[in-house]
C-alpha positions in Angstrom: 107.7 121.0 107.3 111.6 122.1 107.2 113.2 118.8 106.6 115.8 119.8 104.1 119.8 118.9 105.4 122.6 118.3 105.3 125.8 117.3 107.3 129.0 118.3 105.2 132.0 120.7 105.5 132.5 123.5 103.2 131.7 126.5 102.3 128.7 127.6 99.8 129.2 130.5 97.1 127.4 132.7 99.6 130.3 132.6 102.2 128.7 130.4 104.8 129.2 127.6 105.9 127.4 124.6 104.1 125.3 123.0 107.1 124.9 126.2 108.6 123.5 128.0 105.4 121.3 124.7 104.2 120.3 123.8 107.9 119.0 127.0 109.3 119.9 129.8 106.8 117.2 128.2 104.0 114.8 127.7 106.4 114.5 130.9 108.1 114.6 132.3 104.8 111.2 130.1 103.4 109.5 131.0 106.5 109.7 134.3 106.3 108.8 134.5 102.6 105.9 132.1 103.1 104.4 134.0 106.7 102.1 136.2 104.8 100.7 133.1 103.0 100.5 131.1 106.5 98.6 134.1 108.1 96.6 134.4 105.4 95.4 130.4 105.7 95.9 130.1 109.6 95.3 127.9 111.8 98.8 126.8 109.7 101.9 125.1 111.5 105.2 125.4 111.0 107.8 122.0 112.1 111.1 122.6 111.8 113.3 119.8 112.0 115.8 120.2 114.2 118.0 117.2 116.0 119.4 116.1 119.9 122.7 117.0 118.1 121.8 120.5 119.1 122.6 119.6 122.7 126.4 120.1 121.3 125.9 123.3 119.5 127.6 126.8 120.1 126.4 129.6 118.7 128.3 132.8 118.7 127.8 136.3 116.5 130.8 137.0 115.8 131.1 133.8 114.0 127.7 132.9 113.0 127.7 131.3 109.9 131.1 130.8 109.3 132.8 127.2 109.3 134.2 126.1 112.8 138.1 125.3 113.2 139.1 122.0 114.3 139.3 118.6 112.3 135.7 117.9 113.7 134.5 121.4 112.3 131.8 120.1 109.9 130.0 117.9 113.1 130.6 121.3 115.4 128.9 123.3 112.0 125.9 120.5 112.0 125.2 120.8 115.7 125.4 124.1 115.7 122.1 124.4 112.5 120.6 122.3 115.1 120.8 124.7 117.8 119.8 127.4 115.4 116.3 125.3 114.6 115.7 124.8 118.2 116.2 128.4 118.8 114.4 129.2 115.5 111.1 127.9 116.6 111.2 129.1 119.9 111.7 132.8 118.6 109.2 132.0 115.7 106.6 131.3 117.8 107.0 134.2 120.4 106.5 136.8 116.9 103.2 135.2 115.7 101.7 134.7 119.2 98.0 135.1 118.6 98.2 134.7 115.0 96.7 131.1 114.9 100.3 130.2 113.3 102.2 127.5 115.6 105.4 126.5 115.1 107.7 123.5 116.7 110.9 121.8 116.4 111.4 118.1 116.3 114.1 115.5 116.8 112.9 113.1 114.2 115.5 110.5 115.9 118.7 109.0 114.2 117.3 108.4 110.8 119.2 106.1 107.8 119.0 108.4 105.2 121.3 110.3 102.4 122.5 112.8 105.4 125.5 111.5 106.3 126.3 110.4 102.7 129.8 113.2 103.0 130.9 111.7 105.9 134.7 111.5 105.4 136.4 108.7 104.1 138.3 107.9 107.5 135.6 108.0 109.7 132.9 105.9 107.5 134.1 102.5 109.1 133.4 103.5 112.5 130.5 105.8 111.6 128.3 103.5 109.0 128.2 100.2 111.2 126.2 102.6 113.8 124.0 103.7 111.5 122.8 100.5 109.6 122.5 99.2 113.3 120.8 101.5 115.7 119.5 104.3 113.3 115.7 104.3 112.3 114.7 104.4 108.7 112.8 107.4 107.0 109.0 106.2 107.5 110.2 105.7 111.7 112.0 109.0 111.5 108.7 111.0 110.2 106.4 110.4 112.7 107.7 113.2 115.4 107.2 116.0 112.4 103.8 114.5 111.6 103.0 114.4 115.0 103.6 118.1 115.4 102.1 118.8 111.7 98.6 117.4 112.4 97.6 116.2 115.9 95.4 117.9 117.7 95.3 120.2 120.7 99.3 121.1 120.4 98.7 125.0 119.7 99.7 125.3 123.5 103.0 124.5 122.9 104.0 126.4 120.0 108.2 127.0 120.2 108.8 123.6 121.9 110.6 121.3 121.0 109.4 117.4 120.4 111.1 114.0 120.5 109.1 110.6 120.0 106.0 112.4 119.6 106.4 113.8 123.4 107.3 117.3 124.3 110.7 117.2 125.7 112.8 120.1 127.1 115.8 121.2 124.7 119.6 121.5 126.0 119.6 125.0 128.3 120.9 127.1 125.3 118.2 126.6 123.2 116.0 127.8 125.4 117.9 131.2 125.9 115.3 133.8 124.5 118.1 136.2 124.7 120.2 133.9 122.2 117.4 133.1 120.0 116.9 136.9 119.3 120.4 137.6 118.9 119.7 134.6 116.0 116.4 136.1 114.2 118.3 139.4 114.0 121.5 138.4 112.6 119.9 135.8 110.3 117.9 138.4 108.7 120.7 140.2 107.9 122.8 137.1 106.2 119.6 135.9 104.2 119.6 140.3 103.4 115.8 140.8 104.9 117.3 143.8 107.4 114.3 143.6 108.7 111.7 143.5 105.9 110.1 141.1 103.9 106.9 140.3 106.2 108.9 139.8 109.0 106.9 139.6 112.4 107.6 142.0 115.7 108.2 140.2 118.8 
């Protein structure tokens, strides 16, 4: 299960953005090292935790992984991770069709936890109230990635997405097969795969 994140501006030591790199970036990258071992022990699942913020994301390659302008860049960077785990999935599970390895992406809900801990300053008063209200905590906001993890009978829908433990359909983007090619090609070349490193052929 992908759960790692993070929702912060910057920029890390490897040039990418922060969200971007810690979001999707680290994800793809532990996939791909660990597909020989999931193969190897299949039926396996991969969840990837991805978020209804994706509906906002905008993914580009002549600017993936690079901080978006604007004084709202570091939400824009976080929806966009999102949009990359959507589309991460959905390409994931179109490369190890009939290899017993499933794969889905999750909206875990609005969850009180450490995420939004770099939130700036300015916007914390309007931001925090929301959470402590209408988010969920973090036993509420695991049951969509368990759900995918270990019920039964979901190998059918390998690449979708889930919400409340109920397939849902993601924004129109993330289901752009074109788009989420475009994604497992570049992001092997920023994580410096090219190609290799057990990498699966669609």
């Amino acid at each position: 299960v992908s759960f790692a994140g993070v929702s912060a501006g910057g920029t890390t030591e490897d040039g990418f953005s922060l969200s971007f790199q810690v979001n999707h970036l680290g994800h793809f990258l532990l996939t791909q090292l660990l597909l020989e071992r999931l193969q190897s022990c299949a039926p396996s699942r991969v969840v990837i935790v991805a978020s209804r913020a994706h509906c906002a994301g905008r993914l580009r390659p002549d600017t993936l992984g690079r901080p978006p302008p604007g004084p709202l860049s570091a939400f824009q960077d976080y929806c966009d991770s999102k949009l990359a785990n959507v589309l991460h999935a959905r390409e994931l599970a179109t490369r190890l069709e009939g290899t017993q390895v499933t794969c889905y992406a999750v909206h875990p809900g609005f969850v009180n936890t450490e995420l939004f801990r770099h939130t700036p300053l300015w916007l914390k008063p309007l931001f925090l109230p929301l959470v402590w209200l209408f988010f969920r905590d973090a036993a509420e906001g695991a049951r969509t990635p368990l759900h995918c993890a270990t019920q039964e009978g979901l190998e059918r829908f390998s690449g979708r997405y889930f919400a409340d433990c109920r397939l849902q359909e993601p924004w129109p983007p993330a289901r752009d097969d074109r788009l989420a090619r475009m994604l497992w090609e570049a992001s092997e070349r920023l994580v410096g795969l090219g190609g290799s490193g057990g990498s699966p052929s669609p």
